[in-house]
C-alpha positions as CSV (number, residue, x, y, z in Angstrom):
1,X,-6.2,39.1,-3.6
2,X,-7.7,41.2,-0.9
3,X,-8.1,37.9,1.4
4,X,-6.3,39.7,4.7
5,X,-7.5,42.8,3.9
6,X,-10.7,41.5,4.2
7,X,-10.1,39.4,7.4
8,X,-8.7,42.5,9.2
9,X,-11.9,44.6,8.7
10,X,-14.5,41.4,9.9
11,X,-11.8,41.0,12.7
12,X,-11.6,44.8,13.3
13,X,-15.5,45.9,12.8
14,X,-16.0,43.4,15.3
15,X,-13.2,43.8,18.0
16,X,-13.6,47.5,17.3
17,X,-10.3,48.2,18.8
18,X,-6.7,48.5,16.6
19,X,-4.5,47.5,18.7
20,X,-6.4,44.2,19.7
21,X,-7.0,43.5,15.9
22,X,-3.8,43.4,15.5
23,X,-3.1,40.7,18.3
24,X,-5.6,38.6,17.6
25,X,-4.2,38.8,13.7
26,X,-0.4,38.8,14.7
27,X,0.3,42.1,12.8
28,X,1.8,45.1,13.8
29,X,-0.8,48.0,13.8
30,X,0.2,49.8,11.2
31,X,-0.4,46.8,9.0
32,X,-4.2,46.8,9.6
33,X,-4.5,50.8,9.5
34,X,-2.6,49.1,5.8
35,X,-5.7,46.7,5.1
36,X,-7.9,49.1,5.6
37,X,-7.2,51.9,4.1
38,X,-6.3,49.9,0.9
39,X,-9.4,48.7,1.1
40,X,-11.3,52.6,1.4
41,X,-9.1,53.0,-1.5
42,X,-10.6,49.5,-3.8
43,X,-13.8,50.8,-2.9
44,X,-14.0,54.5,-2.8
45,X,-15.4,54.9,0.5
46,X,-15.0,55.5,4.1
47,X,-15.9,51.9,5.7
48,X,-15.2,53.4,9.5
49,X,-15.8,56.7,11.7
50,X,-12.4,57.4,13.9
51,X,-12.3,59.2,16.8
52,X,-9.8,59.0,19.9
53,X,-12.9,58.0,22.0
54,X,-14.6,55.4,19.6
55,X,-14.1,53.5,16.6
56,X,-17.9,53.3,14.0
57,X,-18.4,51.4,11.2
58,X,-20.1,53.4,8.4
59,X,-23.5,52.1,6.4
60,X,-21.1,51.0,3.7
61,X,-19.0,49.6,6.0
62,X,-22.2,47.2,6.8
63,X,-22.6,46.4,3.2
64,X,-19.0,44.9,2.7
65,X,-18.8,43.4,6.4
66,X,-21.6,40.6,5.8
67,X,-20.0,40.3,2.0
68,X,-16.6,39.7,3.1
69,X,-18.1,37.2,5.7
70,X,-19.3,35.6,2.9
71,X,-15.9,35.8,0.6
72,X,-13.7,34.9,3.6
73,X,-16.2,31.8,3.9
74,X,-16.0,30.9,0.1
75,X,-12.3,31.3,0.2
76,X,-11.7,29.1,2.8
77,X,-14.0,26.5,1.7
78,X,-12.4,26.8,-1.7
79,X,-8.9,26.2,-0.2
80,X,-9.9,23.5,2.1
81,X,-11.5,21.5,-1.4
82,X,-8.6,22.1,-3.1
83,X,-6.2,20.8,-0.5
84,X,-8.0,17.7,-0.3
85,X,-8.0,17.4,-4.1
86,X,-4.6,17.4,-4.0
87,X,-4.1,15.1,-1.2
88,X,-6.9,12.6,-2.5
89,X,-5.2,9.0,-3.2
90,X,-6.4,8.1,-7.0
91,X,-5.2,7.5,-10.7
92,X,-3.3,4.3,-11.2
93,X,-1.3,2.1,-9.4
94,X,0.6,-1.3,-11.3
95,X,1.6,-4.0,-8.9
96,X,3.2,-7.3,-10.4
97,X,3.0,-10.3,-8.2
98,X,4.3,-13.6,-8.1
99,X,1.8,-16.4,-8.3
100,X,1.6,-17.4,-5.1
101,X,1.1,-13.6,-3.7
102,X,-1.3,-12.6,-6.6
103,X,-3.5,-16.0,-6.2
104,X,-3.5,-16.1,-2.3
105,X,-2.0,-13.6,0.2
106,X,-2.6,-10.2,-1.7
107,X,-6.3,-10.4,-2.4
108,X,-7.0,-9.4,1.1
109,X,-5.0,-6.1,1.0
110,X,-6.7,-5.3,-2.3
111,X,-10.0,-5.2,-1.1
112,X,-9.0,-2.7,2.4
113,X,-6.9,-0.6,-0.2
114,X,-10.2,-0.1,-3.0
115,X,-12.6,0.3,0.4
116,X,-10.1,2.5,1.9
117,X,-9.0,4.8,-1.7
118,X,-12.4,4.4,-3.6
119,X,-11.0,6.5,-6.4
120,X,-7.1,4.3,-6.5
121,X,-7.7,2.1,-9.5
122,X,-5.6,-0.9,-8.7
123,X,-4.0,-2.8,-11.6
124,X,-2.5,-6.4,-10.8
125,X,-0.6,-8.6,-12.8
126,X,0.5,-12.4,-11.7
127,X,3.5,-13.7,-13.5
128,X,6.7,-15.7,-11.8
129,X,9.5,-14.3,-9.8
130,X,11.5,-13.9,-12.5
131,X,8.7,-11.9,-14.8
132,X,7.8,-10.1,-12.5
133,X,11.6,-8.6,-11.6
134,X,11.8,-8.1,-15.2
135,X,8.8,-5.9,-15.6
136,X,9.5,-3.8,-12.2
137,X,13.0,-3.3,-13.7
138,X,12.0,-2.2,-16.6
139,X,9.1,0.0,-15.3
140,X,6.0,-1.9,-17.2
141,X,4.9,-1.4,-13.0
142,X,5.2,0.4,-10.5
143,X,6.0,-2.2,-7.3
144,X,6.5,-5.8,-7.8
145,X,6.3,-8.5,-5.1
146,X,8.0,-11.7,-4.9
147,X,8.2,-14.9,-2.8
148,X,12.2,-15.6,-4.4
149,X,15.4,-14.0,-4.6
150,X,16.9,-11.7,-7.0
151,X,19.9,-10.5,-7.8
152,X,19.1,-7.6,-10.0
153,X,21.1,-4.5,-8.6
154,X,18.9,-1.7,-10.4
155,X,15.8,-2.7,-7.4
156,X,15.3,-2.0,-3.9
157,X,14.5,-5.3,-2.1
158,X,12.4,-5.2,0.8
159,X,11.0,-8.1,2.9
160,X,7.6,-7.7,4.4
161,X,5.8,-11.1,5.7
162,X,7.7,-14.5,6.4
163,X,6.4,-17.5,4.9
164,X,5.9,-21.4,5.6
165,X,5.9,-23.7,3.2
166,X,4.7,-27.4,3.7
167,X,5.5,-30.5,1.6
168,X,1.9,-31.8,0.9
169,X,0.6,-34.7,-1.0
170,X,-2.8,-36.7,-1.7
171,X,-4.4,-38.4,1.7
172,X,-3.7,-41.8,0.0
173,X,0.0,-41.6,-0.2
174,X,2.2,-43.9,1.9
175,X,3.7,-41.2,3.5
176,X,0.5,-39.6,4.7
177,X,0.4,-43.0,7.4
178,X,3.7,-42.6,8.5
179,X,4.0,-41.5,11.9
180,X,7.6,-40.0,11.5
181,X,8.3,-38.7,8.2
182,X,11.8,-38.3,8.3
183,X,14.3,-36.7,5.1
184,X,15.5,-39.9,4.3
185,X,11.8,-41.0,3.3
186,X,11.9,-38.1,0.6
187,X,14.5,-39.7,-1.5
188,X,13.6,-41.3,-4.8
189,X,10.1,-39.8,-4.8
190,X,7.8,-38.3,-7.7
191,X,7.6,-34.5,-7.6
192,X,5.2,-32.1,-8.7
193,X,6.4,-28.5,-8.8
194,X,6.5,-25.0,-10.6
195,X,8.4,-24.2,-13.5
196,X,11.8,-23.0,-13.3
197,X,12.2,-18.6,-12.7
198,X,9.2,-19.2,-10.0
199,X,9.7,-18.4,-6.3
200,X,8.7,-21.2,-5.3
201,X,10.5,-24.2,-8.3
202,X,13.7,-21.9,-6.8
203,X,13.0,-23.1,-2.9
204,X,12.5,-26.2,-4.3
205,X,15.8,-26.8,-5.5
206,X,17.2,-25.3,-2.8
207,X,15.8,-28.2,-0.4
208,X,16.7,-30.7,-3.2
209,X,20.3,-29.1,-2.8
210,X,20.7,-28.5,0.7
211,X,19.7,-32.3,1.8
212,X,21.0,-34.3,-1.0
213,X,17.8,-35.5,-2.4
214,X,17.2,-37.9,-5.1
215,X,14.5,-36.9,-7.4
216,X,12.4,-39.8,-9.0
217,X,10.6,-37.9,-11.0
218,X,9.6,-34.4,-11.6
219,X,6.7,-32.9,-13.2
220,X,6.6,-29.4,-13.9
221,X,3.4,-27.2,-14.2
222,X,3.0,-23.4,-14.1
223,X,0.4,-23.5,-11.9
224,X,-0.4,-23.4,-7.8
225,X,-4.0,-24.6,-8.7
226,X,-2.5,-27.2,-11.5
227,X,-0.1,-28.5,-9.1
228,X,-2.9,-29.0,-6.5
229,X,-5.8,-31.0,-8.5
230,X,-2.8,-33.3,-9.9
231,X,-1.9,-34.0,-6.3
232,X,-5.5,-34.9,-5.4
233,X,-6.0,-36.7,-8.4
234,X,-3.1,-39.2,-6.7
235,X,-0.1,-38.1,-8.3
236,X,3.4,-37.2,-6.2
237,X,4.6,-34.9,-3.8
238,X,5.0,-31.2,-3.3
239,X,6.1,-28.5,-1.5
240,X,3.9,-25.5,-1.7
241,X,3.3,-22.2,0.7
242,X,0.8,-22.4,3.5
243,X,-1.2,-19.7,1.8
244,X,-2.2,-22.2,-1.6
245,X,-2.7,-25.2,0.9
246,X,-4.8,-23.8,3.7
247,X,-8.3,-24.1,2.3
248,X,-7.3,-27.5,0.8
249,X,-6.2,-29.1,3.7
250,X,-9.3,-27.9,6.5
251,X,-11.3,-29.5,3.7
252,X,-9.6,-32.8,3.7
253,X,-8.7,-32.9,0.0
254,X,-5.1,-32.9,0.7
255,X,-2.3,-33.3,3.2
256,X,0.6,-32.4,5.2
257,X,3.3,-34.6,5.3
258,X,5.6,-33.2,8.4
259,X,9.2,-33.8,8.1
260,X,10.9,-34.0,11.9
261,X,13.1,-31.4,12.7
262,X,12.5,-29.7,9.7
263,X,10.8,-26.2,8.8
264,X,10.2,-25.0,5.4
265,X,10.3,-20.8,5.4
266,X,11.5,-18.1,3.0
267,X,10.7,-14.0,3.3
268,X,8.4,-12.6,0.7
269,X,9.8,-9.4,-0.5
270,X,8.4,-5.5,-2.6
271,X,10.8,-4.8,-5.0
272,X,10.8,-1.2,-6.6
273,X,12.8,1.2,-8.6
274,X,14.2,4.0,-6.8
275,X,12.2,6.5,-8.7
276,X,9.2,4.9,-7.5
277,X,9.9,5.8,-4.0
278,X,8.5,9.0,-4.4
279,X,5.4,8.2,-5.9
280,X,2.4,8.8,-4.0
281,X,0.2,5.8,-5.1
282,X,3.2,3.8,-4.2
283,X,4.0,5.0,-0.5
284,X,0.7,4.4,0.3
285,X,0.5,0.7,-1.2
286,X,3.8,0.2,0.9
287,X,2.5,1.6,3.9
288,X,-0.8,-0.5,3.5
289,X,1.5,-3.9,3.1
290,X,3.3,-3.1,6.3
291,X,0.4,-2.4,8.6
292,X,-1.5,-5.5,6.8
293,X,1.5,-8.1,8.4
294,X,3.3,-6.3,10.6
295,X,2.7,-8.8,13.7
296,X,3.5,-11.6,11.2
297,X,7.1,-9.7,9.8
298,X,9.4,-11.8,11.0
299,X,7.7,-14.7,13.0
């Protein structure tokens, strides 16, 4: 490839100097008296006149200086495209995500990710907890992200948004006109919840543990939106995150029952095999999650 061979005679027809050719390139001189005489050679001609007063390019000289302007042009152009190929963000990514992160929080970062990387095609899949652990494990995808805990040892668990959940209910239930809702008033009640190996059935029993709670009754259903239209039909309590209930609640179809000195939280979390670190579609879907709630990390 004749590439700096070529840029040394533009530069040196030009500069019409040696010496400065070979500053302004970073060369020793010798090297471009190199470049250019390999380059007499290619083409079989003389491309300059030398003398120890002045330094002439010759009519053939001419011919190749606006060619290789052209050619060095090309080249770089070409280079530039190529660079960007490489570094363009597209092919597939997999993400597994529990329900309540597939249904309600991730949505948002979707969309900035497919206006941001037209060319990333973006392949979701909403299981449980528990599924979706399983099928980042096992590499079905490439990043899963769950609102529970896991155990499993072969994944790299990372939190990335903190989130509040809220026990919620229709606006007819008794405890709706309470005042002061305290723990106590949560004994012996009817439950609606999530089936077991999802984030959310696993907080549940958690707060059933940790305060001694008496269930009444307990009705299971794999489904945030299930769960929801049961509760506004009249049916039970639940406790579900403040992303599912948001839009429910401004519009008055269901309602918060606050406990006194009580908070509901748990950390949402990525979880990835190792190998996946290095993958390009992945680092940039990570990088994406952090930016979207970094002010919220942690609040």
């Amino acid at each position: 490839m004749y590439y700096d061979a070529l840029k040394t005679f533009v530069t040196l027809a030009e500069v019409k100097n040696f010496t400065k050719t070979a500053e302004l390139l970073l060369m020793s001189q010798p090297s471009v008296s190199l470049h250019i005489k390999n380059l007499e050679k290619e083409f079989q001609t003389k491309l300059f006149q030398r003398s120890p007063k002045y330094l002439k390019i010759t009519p053939s000289g001419e011919i190749l200086y606006d060619r290789a302007k052209q050619m060095i042009t090309i080249y770089e152009q070409t280079r530039q495209e190529i660079l960007e190929q490489q570094n363009t963000i597209k092919g597939d990514l997999k993400i597994a995500a529990s329900f309540t992160i597939g249904e309600y929080i991730l949505p948002p970062l979707l969309l900035d990710l497919q206006n941001q990387y037209p060319e990333l095609n973006l392949q979701v899949t909403i299981a449980n907890t528990e599924e979706v652990v399983q099928s980042t494990r096992s590499h079905h995808v490439d990043i899963g992200l769950i609102e529970g805990q896991t155990n499993e040892r072969e994944l790299i668990v990372t939190p990335f948004l903190e989130d509040e959940l809220f026990i919620v209910t229709s606006n007819q239930h008794p405890l709706v006109q309470k005042e002061e809702v305290t723990i106590a008033d949560l004994q012996d009640q009817a439950w609606i919840m999530r089936e077991n190996g999802s984030g959310t059935r696993e907080y549940f029993n958690h707060v059933v543990r940790s305060n001694g709670l008496k269930v009444k009754s307990l009705l299971t259903i794999s489904s945030n939106q299930g769960i929801k239209e049961t509760l506004i039909n009249g049916l039970g309590i639940s406790i579900l995150s403040g992303s599912v209930v948001e839009r429910d609640v401004k519009q008055n179809n269901l309602s918060i029952i606050k406990v006194k000195n009580q908070e509901f939280k748990r950390t949402l979390s990525y979880v990835l095999s190792p190998i996946m670190q290095e993958k390009k579609n992945v680092s940039i879907f990570i990088e994406a999650l952090g930016e979207k709630w970094k002010h919220h990390k942690g609040k």
